[in-house]
HTML snippet that shows the backbone in 3Dmol.js (N, CA, C, O; Angstrom):
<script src="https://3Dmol.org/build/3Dmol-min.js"></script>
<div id="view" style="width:600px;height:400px;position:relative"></div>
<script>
const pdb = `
ATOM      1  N   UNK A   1       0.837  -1.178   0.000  1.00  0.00           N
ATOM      2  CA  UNK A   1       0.000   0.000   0.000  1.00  0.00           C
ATOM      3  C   UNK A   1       0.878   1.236   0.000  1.00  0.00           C
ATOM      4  O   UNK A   1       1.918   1.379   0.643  1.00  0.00           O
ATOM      5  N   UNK A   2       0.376   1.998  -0.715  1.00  0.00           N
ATOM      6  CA  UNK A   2       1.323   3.976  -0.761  1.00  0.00           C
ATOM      7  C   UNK A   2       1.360   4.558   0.926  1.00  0.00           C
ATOM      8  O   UNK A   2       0.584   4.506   1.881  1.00  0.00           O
ATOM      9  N   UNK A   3       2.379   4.981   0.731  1.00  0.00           N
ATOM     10  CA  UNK A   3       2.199   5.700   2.405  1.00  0.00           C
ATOM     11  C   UNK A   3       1.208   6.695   2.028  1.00  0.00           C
ATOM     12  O   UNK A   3       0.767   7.159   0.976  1.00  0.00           O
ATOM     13  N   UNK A   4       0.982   6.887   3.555  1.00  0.00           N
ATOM     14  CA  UNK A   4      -0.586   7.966   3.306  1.00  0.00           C
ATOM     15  C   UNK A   4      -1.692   7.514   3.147  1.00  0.00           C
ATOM     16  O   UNK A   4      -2.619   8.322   3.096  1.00  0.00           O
ATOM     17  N   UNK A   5      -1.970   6.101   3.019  1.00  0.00           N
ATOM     18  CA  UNK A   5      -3.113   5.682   2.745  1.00  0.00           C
ATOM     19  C   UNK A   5      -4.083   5.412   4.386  1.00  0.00           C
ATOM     20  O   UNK A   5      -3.771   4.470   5.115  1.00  0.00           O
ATOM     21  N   UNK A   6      -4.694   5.925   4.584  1.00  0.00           N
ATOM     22  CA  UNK A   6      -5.725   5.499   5.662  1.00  0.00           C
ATOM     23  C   UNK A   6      -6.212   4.208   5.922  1.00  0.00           C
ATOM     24  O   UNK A   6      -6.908   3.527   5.169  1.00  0.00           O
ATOM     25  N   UNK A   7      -5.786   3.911   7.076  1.00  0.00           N
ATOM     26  CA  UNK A   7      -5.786   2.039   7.042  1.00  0.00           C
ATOM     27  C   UNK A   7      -6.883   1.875   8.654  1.00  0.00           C
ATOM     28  O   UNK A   7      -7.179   2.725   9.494  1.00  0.00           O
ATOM     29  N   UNK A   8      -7.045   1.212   8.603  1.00  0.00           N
ATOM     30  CA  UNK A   8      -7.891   0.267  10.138  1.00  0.00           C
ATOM     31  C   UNK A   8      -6.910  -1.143  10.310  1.00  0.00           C
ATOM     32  O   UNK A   8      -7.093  -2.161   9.643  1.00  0.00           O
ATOM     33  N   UNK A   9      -5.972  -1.002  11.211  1.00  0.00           N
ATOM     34  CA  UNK A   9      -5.228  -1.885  12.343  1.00  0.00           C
ATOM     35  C   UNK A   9      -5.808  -2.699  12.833  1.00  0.00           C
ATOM     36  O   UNK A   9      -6.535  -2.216  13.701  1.00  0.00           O
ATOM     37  N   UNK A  10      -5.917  -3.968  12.738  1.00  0.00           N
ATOM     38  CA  UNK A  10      -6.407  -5.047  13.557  1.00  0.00           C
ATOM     39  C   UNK A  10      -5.458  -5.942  13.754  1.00  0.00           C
ATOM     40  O   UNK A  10      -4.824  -6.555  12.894  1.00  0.00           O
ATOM     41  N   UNK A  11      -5.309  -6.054  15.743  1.00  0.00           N
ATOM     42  CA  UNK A  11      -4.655  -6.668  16.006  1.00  0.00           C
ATOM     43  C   UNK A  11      -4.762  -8.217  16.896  1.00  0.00           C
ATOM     44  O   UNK A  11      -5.827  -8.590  17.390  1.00  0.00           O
ATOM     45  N   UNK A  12      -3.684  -8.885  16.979  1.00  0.00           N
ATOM     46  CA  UNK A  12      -4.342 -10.120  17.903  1.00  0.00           C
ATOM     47  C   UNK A  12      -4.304 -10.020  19.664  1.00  0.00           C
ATOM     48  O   UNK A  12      -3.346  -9.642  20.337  1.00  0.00           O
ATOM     49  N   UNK A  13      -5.346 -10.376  20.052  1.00  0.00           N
ATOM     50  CA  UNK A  13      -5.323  -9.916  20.888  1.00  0.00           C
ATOM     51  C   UNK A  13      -7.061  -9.022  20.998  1.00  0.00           C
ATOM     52  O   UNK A  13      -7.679  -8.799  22.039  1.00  0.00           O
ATOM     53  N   UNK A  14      -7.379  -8.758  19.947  1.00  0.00           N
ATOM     54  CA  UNK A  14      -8.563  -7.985  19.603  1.00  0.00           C
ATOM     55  C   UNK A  14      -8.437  -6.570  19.935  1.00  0.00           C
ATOM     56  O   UNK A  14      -9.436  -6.079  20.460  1.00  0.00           O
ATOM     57  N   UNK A  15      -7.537  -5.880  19.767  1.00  0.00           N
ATOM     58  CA  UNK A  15      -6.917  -4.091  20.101  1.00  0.00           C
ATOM     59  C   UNK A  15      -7.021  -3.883  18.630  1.00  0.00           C
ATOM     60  O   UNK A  15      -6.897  -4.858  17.890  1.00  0.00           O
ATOM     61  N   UNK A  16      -7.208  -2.861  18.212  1.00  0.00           N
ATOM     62  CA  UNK A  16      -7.336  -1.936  17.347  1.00  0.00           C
ATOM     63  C   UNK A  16      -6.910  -0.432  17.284  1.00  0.00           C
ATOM     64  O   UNK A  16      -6.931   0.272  18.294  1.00  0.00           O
ATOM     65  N   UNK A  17      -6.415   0.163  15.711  1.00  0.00           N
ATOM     66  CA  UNK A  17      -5.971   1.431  15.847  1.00  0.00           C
ATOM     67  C   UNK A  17      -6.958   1.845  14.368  1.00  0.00           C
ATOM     68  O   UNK A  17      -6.586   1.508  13.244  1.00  0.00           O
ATOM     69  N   UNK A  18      -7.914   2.420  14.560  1.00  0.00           N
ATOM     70  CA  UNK A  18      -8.657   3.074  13.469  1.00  0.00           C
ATOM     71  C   UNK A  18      -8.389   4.373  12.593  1.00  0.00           C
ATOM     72  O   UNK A  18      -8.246   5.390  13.272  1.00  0.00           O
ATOM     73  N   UNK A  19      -8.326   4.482  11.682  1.00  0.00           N
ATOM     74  CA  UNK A  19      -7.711   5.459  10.974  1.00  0.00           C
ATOM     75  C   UNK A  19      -6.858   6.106  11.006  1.00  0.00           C
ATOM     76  O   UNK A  19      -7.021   7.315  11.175  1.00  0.00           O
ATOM     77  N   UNK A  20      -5.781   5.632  10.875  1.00  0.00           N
ATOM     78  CA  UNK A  20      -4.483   5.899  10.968  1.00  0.00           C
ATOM     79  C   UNK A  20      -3.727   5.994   9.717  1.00  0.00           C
ATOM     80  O   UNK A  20      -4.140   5.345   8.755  1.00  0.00           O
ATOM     81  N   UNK A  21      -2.795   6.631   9.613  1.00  0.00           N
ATOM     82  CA  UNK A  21      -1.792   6.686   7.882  1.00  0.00           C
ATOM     83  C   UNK A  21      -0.887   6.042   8.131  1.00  0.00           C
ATOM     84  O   UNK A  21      -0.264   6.165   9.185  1.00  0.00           O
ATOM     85  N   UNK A  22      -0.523   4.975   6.972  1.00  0.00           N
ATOM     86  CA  UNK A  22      -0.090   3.904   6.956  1.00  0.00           C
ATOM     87  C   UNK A  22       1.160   4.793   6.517  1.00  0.00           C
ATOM     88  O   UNK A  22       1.029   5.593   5.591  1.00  0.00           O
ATOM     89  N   UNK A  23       2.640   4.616   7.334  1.00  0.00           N
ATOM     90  CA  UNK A  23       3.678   5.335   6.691  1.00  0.00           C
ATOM     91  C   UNK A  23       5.355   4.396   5.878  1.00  0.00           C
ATOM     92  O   UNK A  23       6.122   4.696   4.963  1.00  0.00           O
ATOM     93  N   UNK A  24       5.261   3.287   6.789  1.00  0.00           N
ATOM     94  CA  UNK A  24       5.984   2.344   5.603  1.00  0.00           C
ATOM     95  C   UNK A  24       6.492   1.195   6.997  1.00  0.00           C
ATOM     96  O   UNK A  24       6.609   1.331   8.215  1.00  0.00           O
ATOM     97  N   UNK A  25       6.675   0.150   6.094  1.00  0.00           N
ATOM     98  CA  UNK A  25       7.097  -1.312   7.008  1.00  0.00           C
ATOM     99  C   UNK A  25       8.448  -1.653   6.773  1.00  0.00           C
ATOM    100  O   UNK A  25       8.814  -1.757   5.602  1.00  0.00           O
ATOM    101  N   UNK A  26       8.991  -1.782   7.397  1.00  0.00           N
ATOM    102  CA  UNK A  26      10.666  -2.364   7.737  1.00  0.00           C
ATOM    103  C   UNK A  26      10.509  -3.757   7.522  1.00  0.00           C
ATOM    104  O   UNK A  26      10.122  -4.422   8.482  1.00  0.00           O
ATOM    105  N   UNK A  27      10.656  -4.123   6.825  1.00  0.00           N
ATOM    106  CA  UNK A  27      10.864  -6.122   6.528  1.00  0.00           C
ATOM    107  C   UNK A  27      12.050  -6.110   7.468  1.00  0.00           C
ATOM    108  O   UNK A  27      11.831  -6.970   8.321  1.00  0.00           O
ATOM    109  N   UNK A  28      13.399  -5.416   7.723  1.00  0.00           N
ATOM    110  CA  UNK A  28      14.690  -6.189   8.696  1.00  0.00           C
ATOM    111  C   UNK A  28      13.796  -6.022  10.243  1.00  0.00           C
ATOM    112  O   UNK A  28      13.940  -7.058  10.891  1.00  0.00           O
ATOM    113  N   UNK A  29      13.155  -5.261  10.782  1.00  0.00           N
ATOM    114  CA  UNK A  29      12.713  -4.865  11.694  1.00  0.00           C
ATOM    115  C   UNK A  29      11.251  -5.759  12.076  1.00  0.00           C
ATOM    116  O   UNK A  29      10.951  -6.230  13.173  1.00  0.00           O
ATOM    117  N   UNK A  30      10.660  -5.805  11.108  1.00  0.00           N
ATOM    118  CA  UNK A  30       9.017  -6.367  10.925  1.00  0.00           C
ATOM    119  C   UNK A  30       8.237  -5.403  11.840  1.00  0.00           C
ATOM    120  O   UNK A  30       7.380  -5.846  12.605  1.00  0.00           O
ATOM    121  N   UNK A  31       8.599  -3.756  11.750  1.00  0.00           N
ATOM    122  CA  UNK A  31       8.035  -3.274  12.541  1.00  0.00           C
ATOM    123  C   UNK A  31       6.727  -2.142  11.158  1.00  0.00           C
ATOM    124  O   UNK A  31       7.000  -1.930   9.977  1.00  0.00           O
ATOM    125  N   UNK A  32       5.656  -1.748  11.772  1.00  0.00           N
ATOM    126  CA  UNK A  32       4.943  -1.192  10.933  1.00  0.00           C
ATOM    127  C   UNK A  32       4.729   0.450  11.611  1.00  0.00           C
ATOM    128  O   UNK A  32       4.300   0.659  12.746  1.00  0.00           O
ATOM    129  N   UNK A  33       5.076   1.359  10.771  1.00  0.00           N
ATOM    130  CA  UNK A  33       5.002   2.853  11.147  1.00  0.00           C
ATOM    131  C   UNK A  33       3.380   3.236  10.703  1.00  0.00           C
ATOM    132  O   UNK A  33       2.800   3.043   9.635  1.00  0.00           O
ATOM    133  N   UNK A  34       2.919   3.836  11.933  1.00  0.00           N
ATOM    134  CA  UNK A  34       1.856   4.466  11.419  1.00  0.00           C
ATOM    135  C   UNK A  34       1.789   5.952  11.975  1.00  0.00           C
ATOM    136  O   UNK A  34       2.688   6.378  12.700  1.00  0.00           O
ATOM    137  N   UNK A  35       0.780   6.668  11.641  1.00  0.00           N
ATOM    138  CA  UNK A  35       0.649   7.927  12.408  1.00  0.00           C
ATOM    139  C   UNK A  35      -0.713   8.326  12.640  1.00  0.00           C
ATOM    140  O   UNK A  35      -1.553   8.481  11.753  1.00  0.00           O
ATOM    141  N   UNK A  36      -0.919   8.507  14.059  1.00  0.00           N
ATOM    142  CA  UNK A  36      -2.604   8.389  14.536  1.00  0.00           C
ATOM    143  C   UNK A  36      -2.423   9.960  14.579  1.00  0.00           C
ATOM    144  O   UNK A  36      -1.553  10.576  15.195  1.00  0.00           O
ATOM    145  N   UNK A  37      -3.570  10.541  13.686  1.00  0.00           N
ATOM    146  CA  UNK A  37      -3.512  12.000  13.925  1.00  0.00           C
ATOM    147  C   UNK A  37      -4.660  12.446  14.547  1.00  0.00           C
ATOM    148  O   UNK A  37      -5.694  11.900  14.160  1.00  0.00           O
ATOM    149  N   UNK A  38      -4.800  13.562  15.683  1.00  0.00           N
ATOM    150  CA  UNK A  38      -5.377  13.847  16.719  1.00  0.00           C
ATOM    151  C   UNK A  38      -6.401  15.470  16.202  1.00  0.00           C
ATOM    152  O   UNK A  38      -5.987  16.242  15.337  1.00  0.00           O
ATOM    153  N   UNK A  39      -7.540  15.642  16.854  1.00  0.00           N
ATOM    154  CA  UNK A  39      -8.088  16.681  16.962  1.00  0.00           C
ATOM    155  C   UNK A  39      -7.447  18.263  16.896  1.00  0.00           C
ATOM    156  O   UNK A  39      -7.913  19.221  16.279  1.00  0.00           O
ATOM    157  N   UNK A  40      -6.713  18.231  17.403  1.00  0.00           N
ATOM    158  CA  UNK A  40      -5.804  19.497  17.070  1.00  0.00           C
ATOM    159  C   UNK A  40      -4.832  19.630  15.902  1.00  0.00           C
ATOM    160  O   UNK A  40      -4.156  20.625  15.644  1.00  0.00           O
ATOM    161  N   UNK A  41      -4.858  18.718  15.376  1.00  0.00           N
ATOM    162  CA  UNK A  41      -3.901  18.586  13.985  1.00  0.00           C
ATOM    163  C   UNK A  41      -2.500  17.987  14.526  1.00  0.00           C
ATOM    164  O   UNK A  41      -1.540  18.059  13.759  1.00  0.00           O
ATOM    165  N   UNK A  42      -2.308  17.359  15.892  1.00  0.00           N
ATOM    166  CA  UNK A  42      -1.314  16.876  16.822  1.00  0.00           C
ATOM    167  C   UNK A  42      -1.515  15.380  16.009  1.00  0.00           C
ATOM    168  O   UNK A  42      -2.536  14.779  15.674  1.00  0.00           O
ATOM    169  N   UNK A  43      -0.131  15.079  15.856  1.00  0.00           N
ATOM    170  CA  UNK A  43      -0.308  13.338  15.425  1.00  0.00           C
ATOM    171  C   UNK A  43       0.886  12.869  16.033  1.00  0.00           C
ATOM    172  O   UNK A  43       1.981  13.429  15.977  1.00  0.00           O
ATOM    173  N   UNK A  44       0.570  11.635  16.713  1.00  0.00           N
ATOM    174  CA  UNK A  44       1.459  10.769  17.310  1.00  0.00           C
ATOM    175  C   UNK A  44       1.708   9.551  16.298  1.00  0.00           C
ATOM    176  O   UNK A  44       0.834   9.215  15.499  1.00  0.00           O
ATOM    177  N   UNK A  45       2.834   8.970  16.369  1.00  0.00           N
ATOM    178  CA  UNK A  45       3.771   7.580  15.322  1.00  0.00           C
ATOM    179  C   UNK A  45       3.115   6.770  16.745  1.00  0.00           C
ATOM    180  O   UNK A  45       2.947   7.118  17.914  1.00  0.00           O
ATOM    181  N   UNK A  46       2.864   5.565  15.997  1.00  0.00           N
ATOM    182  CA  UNK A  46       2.586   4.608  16.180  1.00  0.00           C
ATOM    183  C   UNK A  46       3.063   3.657  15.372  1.00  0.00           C
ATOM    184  O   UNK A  46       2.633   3.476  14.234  1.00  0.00           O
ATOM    185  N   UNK A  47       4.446   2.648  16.174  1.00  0.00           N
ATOM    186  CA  UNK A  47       5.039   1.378  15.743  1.00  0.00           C
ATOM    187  C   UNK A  47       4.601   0.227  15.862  1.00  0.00           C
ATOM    188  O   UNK A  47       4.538   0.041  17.077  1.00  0.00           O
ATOM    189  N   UNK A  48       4.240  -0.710  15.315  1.00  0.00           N
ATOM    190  CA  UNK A  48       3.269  -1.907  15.897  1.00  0.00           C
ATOM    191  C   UNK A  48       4.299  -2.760  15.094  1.00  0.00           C
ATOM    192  O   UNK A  48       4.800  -2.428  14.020  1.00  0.00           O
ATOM    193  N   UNK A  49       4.540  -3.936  15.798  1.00  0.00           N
ATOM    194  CA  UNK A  49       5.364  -5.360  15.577  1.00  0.00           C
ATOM    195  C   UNK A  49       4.294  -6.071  14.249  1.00  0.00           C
ATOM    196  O   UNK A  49       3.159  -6.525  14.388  1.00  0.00           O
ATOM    197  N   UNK A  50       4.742  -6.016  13.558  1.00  0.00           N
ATOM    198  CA  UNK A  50       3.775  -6.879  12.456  1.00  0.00           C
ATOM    199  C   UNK A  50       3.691  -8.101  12.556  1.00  0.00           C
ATOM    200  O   UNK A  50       2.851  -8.456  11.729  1.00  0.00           O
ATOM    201  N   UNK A  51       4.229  -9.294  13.307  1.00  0.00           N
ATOM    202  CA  UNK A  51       3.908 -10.202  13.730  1.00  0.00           C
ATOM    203  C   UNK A  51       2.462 -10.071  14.632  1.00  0.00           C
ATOM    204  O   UNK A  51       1.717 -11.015  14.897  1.00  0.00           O
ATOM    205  N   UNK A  52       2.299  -8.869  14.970  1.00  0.00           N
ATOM    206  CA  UNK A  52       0.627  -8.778  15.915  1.00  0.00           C
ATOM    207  C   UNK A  52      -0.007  -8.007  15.681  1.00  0.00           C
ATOM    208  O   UNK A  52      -0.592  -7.331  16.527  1.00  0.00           O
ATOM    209  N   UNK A  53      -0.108  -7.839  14.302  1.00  0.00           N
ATOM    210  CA  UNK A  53      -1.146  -7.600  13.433  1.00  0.00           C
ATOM    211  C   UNK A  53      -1.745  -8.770  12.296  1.00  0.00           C
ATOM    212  O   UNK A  53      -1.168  -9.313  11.354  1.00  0.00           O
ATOM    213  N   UNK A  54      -3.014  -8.897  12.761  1.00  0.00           N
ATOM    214  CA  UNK A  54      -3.889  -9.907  12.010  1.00  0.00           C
ATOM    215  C   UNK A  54      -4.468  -9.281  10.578  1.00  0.00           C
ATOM    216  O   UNK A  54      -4.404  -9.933   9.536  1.00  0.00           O
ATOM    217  N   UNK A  55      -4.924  -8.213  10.630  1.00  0.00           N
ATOM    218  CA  UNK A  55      -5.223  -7.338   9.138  1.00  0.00           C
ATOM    219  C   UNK A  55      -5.055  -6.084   9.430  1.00  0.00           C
ATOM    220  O   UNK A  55      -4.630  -5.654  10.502  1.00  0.00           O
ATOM    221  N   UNK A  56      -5.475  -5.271   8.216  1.00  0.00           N
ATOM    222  CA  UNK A  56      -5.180  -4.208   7.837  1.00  0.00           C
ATOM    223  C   UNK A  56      -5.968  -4.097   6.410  1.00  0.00           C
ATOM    224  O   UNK A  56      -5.754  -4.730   5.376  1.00  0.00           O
ATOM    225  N   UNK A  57      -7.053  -2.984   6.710  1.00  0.00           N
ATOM    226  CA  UNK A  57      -8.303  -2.869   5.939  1.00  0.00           C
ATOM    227  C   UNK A  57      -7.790  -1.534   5.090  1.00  0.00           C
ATOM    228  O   UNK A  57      -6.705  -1.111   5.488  1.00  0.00           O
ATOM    229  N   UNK A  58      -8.298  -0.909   4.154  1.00  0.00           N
ATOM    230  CA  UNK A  58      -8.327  -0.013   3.956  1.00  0.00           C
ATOM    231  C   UNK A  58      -9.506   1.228   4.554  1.00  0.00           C
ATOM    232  O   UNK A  58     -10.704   1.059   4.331  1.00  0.00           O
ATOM    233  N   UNK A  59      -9.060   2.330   5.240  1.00  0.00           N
ATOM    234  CA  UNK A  59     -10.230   2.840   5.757  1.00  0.00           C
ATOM    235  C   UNK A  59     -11.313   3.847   4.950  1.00  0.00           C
ATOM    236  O   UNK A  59     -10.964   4.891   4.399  1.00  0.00           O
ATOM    237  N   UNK A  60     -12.610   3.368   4.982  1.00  0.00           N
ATOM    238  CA  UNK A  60     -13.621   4.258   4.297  1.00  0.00           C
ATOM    239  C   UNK A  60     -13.178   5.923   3.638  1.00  0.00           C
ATOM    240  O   UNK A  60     -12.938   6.470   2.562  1.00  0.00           O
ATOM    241  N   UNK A  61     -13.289   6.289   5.372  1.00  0.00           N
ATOM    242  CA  UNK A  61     -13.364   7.762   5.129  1.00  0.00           C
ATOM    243  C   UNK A  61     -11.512   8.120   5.271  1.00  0.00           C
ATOM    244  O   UNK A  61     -10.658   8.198   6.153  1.00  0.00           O
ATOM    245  N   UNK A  62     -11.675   8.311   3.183  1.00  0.00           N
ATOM    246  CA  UNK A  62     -10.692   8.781   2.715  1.00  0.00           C
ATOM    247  C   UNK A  62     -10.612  10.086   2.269  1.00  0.00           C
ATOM    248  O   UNK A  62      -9.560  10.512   1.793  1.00  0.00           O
TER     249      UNK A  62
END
`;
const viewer = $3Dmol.createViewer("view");
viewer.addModel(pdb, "pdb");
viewer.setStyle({}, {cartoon: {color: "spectrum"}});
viewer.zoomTo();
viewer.render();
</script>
């Protein structure tokens, strides 16, 4: 997927990160960059282990 694309995170465990921008995956790392952006135009990175992630949807509201 293009970075920038708006994704829905589903993880095991049943945790979730909803609309978030997908910003790129490290295959040496298996780690997945995202960025959850906040009400004030504030956005926090969010790294998630891709081993504990079960899918990854594309999100609607694009």
């Amino acid at each position: 997927m293009e970075p920038g694309t708006l994704v829905d995170v589903l993880l095991s465990g049943g945790g979730s990160f909803l609309g978030v921008l997908f910003i790129r995956l490290d295959p040496k790392t298996c780690c997945a960059y995202f960025l959850e952006v906040g009400d004030a135009a504030a956005a926090t990175p969010v790294v998630i282990d891709c081993q504990k992630i079960d899918g990854i949807r594309r999100n609607p509201v694009a």
